[in-house]
N, C-alpha and C positions, 0 to 999 in steps of 0.2 A: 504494500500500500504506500503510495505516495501524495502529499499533497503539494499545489502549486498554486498560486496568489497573483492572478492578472489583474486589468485595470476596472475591472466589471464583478468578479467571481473568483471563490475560492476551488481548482477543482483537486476533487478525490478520486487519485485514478488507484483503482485495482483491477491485478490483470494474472496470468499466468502462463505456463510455458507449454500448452498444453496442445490439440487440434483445433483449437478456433472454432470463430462460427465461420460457415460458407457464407460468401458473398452475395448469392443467391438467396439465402433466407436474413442479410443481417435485416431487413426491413421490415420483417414480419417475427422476431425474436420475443419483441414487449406485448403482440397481442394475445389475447385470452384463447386457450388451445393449442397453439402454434406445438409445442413442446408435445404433443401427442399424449397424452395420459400422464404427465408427468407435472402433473399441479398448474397452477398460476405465477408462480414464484416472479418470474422476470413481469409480469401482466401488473401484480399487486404491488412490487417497489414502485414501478412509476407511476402509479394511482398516488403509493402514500406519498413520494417526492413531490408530488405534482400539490397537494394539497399544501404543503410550504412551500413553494413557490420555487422549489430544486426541480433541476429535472436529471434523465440518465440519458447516453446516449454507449453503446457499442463499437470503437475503429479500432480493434486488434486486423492482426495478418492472420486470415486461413493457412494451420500450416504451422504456423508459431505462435500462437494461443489468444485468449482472449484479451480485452482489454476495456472494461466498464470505465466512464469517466463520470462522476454525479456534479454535476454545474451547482455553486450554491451561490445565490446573491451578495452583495456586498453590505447589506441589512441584513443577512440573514447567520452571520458568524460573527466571534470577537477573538483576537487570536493574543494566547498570555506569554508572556514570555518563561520561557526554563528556569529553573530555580540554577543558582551558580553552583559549576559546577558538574551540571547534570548534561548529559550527551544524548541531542537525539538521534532517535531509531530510524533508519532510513532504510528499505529495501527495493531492490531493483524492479521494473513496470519490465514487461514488454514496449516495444516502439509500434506505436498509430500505424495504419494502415496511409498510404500515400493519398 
């Protein structure tokens, strides 16, 4: 998980090394069904994100895993700063799809 702080939005990308979604289905991944018998899961985040005013979106590489991005507004965080001393935890994303 990583996060990142543009001039609009804080985003929280998580991702993994994994098969990805196809390219073919990334635009049909959030709706209701889509995953064939396998819950709502992707359908219900962007429901609850959508209700504060976040949203998600999916540009991992088919092939070299996934990669979820959740956009949060610039009203919608406050960011603290580390106690001295303390070191944060940083782990590596996969890289966006071109």
């Amino acid at each position: 998980m990583e996060c990142t702080k543009e001039d609009r939005c804080l985003n929280v990308i998580i991702g993994d090394n994994g098969t990805g979604i196809p390219y073919e289905v990334k635009g049909e991944i959030f709706e209701p069904g889509m995953m064939r018998n396998r819950g709502l899961g992707l359908f219900l985040a962007k429901e609850i994100l959508s209700i504060t005013g976040l949203t998600i979106e999916e540009n991992g590489v088919p092939g070299k895993g996934a990669r979820f991005v959740i956009h949060v507004p610039l009203e919608c965080f406050r960011v603290h700063q580390a106690p001295a001393g303390e070191k944060k935890k940083r782990t590596s994303v996969p890289e966006a799809a071109p």
